[in-house]
Rosetta silent file (secondary structure, phi, psi, omega in degrees, C-alpha in Angstrom):
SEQUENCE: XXXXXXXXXXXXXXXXXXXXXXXXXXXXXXXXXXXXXXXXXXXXXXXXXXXXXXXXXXXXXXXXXXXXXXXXXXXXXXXXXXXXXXXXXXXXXXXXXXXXXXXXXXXXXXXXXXXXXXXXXXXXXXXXXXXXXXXXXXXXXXXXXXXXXXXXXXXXXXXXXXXXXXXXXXXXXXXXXXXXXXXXXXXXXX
SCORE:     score description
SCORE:     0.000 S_00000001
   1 L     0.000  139.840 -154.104    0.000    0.000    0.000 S_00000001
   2 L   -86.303 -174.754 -169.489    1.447    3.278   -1.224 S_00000001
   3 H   -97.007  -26.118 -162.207    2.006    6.182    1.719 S_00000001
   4 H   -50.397  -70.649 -162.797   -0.952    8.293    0.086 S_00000001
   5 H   -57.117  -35.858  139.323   -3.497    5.616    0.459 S_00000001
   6 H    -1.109  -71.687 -169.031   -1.820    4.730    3.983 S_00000001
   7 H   -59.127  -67.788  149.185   -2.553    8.253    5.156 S_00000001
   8 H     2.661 -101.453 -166.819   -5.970    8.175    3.609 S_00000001
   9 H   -61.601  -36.807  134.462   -7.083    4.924    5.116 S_00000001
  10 H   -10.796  -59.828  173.844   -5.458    5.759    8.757 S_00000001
  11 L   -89.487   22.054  171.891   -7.429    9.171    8.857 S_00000001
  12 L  -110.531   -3.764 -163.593  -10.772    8.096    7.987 S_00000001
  13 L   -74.742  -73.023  165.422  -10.016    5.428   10.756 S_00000001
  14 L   -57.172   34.273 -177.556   -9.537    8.149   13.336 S_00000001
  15 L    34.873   78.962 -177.636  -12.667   10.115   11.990 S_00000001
  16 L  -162.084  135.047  165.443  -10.807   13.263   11.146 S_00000001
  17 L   -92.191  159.304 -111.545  -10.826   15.360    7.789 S_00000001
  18 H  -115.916  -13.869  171.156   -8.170   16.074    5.945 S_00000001
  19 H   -79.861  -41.283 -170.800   -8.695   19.967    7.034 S_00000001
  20 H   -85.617  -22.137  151.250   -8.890   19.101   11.099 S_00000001
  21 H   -42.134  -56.841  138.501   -5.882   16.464   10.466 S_00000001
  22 H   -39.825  -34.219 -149.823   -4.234   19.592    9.030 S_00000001
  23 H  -104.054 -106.779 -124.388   -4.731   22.063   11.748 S_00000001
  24 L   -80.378   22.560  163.120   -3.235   19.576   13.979 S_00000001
  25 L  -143.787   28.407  143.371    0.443   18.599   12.494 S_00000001
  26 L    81.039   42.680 -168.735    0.532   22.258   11.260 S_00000001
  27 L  -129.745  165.142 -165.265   -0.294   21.771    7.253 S_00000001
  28 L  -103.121  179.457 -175.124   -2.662   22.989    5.049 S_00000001
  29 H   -70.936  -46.749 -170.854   -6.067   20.738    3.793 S_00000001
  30 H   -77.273    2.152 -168.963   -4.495   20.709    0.301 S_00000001
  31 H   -98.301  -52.268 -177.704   -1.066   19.336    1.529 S_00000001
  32 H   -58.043  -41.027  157.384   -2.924   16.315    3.178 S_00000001
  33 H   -25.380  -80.440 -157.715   -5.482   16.221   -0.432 S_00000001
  34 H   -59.353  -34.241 -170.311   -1.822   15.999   -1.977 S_00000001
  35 H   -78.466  -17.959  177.500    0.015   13.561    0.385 S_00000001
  36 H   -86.650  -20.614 -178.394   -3.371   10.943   -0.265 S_00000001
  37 H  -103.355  -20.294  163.476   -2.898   11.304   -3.955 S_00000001
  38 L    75.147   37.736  175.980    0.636   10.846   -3.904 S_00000001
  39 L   -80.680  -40.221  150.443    1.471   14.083   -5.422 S_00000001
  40 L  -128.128  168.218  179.683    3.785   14.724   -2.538 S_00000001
  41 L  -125.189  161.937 -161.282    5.145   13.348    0.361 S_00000001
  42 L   -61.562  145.548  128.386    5.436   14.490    4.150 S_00000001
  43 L   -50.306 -167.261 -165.252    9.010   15.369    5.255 S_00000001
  44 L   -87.313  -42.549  155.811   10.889   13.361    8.102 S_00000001
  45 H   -19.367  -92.351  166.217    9.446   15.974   10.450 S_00000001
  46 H   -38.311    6.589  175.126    5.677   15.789    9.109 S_00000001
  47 H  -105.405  -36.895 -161.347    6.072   12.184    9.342 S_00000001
  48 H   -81.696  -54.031  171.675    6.925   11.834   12.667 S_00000001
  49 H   -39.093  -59.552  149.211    3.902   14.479   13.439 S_00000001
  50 H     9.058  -98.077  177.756    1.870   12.468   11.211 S_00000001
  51 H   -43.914  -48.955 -152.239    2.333    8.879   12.849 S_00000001
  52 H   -76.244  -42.056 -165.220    1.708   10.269   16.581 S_00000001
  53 H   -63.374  -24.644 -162.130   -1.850   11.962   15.623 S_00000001
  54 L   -90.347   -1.267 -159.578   -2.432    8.765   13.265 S_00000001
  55 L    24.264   75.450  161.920   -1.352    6.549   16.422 S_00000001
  56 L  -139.926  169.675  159.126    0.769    4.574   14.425 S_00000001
  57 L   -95.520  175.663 -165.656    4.531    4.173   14.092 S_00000001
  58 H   -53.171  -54.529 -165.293    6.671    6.049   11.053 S_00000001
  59 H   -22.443  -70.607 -166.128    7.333    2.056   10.122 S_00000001
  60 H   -45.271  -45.588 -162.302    3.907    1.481    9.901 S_00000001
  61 H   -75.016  -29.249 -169.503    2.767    4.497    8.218 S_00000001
  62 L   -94.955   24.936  135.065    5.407    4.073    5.432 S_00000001
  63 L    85.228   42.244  161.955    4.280    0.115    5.381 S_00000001
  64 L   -77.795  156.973  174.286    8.330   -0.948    6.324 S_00000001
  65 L   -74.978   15.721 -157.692    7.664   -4.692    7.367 S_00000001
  66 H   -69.332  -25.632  173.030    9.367   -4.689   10.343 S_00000001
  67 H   -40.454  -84.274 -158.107    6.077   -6.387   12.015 S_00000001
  68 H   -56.585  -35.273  157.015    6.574   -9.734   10.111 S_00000001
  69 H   -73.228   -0.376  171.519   10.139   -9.583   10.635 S_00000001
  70 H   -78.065  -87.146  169.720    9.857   -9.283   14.131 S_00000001
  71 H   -14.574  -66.986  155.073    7.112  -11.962   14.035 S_00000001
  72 H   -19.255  -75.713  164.105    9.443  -14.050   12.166 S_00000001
  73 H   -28.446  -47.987 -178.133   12.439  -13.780   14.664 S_00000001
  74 H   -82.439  -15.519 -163.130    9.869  -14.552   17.387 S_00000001
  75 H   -97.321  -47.356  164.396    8.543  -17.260   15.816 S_00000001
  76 H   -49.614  -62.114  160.938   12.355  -18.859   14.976 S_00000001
  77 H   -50.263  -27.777  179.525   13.398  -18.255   18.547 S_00000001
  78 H   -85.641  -21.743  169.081   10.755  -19.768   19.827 S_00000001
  79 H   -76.642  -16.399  169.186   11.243  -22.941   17.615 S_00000001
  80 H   -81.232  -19.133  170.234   14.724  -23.190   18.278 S_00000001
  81 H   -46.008  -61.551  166.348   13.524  -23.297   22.260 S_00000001
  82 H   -65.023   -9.643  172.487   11.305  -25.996   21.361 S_00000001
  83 H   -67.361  -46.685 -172.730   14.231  -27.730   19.862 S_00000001
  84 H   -49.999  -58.737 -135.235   16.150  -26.988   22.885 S_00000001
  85 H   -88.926  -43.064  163.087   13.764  -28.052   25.406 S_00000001
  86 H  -100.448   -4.973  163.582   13.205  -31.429   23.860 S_00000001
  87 H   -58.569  -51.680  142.197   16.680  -32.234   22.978 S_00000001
  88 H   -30.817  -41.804  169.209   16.826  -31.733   27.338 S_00000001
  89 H   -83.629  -64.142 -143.682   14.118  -34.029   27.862 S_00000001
  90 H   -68.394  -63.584  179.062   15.354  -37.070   25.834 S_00000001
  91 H   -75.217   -0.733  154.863   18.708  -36.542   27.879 S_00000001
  92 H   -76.360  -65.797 -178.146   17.226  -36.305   31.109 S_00000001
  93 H   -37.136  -61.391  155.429   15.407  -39.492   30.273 S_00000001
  94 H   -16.462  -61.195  147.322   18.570  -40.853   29.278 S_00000001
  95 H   -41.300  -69.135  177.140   20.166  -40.046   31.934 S_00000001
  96 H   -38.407  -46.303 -152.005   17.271  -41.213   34.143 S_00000001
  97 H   -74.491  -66.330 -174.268   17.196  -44.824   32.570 S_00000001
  98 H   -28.410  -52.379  167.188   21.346  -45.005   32.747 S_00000001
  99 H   -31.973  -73.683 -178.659   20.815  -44.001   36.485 S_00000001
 100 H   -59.167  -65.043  178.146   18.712  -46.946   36.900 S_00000001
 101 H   -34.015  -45.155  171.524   20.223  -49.538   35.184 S_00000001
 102 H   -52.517  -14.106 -169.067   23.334  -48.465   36.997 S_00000001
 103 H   -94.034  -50.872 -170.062   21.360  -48.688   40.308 S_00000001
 104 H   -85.792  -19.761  131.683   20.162  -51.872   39.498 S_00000001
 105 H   -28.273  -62.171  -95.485   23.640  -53.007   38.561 S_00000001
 106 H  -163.235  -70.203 -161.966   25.476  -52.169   41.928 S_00000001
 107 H   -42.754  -62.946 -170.403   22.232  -53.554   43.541 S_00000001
 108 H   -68.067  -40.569 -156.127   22.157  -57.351   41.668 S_00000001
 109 H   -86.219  -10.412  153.569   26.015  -57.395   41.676 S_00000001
 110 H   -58.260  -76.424 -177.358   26.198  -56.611   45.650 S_00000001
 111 H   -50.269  -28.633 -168.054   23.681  -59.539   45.814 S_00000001
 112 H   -78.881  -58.510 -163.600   25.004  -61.869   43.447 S_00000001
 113 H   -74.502    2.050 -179.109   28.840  -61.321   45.418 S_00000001
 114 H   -85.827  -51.865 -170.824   27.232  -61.338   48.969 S_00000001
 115 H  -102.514   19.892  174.669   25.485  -65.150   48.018 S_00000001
 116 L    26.592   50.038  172.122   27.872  -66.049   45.502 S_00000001
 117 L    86.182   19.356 -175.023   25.134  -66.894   42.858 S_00000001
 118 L   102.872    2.624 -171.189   22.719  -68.618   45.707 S_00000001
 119 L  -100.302  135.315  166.411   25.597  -70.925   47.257 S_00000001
 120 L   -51.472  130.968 -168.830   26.339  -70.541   50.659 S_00000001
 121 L   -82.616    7.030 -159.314   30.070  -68.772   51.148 S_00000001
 122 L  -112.369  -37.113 -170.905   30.299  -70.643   54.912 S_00000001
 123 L   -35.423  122.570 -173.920   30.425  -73.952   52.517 S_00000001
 124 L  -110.078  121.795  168.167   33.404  -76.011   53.373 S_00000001
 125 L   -87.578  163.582 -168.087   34.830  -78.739   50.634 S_00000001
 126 E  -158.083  119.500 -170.411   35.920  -81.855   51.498 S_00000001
 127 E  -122.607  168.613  164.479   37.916  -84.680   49.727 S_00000001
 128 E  -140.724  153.470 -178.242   38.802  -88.130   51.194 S_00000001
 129 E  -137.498  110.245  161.843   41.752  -89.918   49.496 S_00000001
 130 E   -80.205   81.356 -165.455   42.535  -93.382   49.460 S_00000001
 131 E  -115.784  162.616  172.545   46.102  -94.165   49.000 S_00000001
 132 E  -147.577  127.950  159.324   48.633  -96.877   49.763 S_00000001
 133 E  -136.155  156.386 -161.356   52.432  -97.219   49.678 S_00000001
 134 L    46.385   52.207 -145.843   54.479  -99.541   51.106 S_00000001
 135 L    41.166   11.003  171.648   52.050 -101.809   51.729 S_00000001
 136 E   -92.016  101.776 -161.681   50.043  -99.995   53.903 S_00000001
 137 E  -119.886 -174.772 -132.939   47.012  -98.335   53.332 S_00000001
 138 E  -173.130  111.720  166.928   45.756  -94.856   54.548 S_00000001
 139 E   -96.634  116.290  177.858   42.374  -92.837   53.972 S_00000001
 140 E  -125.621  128.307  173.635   43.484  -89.170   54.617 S_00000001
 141 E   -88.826  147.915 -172.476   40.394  -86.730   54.754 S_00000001
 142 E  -153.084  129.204 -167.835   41.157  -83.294   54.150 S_00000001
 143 E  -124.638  175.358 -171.285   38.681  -80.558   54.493 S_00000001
 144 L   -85.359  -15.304 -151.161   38.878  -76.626   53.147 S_00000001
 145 L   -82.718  -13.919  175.305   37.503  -75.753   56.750 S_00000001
 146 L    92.907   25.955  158.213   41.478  -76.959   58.096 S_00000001
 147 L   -68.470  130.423  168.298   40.029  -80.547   58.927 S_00000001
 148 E  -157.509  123.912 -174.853   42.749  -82.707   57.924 S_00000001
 149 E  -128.486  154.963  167.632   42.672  -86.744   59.335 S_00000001
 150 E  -154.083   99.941  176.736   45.104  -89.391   58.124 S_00000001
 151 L   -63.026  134.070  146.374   43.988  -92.905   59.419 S_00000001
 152 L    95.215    8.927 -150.032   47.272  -95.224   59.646 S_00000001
 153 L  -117.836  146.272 -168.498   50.185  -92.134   58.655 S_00000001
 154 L   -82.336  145.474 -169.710   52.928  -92.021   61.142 S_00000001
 155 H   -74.362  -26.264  159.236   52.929  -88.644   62.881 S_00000001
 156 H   -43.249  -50.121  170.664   55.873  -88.020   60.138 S_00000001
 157 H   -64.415  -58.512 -160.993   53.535  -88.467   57.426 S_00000001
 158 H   -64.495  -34.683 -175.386   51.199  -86.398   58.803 S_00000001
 159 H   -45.474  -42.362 -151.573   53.814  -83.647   59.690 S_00000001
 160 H   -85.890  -46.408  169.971   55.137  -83.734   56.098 S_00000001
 161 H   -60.992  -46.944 -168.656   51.715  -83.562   54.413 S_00000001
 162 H   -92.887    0.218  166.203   50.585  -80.676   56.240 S_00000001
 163 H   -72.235  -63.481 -163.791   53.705  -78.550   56.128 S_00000001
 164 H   -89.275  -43.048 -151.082   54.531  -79.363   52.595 S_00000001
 165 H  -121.861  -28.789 -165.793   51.601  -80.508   50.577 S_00000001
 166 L   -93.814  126.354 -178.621   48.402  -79.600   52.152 S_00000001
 167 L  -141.863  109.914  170.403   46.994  -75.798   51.458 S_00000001
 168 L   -60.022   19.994 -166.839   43.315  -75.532   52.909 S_00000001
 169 L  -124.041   -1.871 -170.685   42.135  -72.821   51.082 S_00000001
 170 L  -148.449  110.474  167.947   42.673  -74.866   47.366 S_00000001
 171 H   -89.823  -15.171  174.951   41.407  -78.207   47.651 S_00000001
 172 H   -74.956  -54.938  179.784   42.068  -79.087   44.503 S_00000001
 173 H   -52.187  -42.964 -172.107   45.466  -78.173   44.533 S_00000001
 174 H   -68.293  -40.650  169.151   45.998  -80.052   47.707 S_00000001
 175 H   -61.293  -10.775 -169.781   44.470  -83.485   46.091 S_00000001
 176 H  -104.758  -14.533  172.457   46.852  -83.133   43.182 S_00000001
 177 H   -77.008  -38.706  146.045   49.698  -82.612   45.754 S_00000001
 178 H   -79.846  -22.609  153.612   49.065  -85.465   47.648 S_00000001
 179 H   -64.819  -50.089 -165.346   48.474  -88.018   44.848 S_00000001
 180 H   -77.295  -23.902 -177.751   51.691  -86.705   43.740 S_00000001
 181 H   -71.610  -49.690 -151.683   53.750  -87.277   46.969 S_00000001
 182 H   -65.669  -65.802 -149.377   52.270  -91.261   47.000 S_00000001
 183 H   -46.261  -61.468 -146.587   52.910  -91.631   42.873 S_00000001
 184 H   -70.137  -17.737 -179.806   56.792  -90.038   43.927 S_00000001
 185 L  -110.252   54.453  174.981   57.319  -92.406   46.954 S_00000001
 186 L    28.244   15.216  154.289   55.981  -95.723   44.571 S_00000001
 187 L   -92.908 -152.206 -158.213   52.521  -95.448   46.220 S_00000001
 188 E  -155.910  120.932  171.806   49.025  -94.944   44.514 S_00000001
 189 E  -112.733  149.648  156.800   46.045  -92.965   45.377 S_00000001
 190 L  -107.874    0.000    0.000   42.106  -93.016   44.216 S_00000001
């Protein structure tokens, strides 16, 4: 819309004729006649004078756009917000879940190493071994709990096993230690 037609449509808005609309930004009836017909235009003065009696701003009256770019601006900040704002939520949820699992992690694996998978940890092994050398034979029980019996063994034997060979805390180790002392002294264990 042109500034004439602007003016025009603005002062029939306000009720005002183009003679009392003169008398009050200091112009004559034919300069406002002329400024609606677009014979001439206002100065920067008369513009400003204009705008306040026309309650508008100069922008408006000379139809710059700044409204829609404004609009525009407002409407693009506010969509980058909403970007923001759910790009926040998904990594607070993230977060959240990571929390838990991590919770529930440290939870199961405290339980699982407290019970050792359901088995009692006070559980004591126990092997008995039936060996003979020198014609003699000899059931020696051996426990992980530091039970250790050897029916028929000479308090030598026994010394010698449990110094050397027996270690209650590997029971396994200890059965492969004593079948090896019989097999090395020509006896035989099952």
């Amino acid at each position: 819309m042109k500034l004439g037609e602007k003016i025009f449509e603005l002062r029939k808005k306000c009720g005002l004729s183009q003679e009392q609309l003169g008398e009050k930004i200091n112009v004559t009836r034919q300069t406002i006649s002329n400024w609606e017909l677009g014979e001439t235009s206002p100065n920067p003065e008369q513009l400003k004078l204009l705008s306040k009696e026309l309650n508008v701003s100069i922008d408006e009256l000379l139809d710059n756009d700044i409204h829609s770019v404004l609009i525009e601006k407002v409407s693009n900040t506010e969509k980058l917000a909403g970007l923001v704002l759910r790009v926040l939520k998904c990594l607070g949820v993230i977060f959240i879940i990571v929390l838990i699992i991590d919770i529930a992690s440290l939870i199961l694996f405290t339980y699982v190493k407290d019970n050792k998978g359901g088995v009692d940890v006070n559980m004591t092994q126990e092997v008995e071994l039936q060996c003979s050398m020198d014609e003699k034979d000899f059931i020696i029980t051996i426990g992980s709990d530091g039970y250790f019996n050897c029916s028929n063994c000479s308090k030598e034997l026994q010394k010698d096993l449990k110094d050397n060979y027996i270690d209650f805390g590997d029971i396994d180790k200890t059965t492969n230690n004593v079948i090896k002392y019989f097999k090395d002294n020509n006896g035989i264990c099952d």
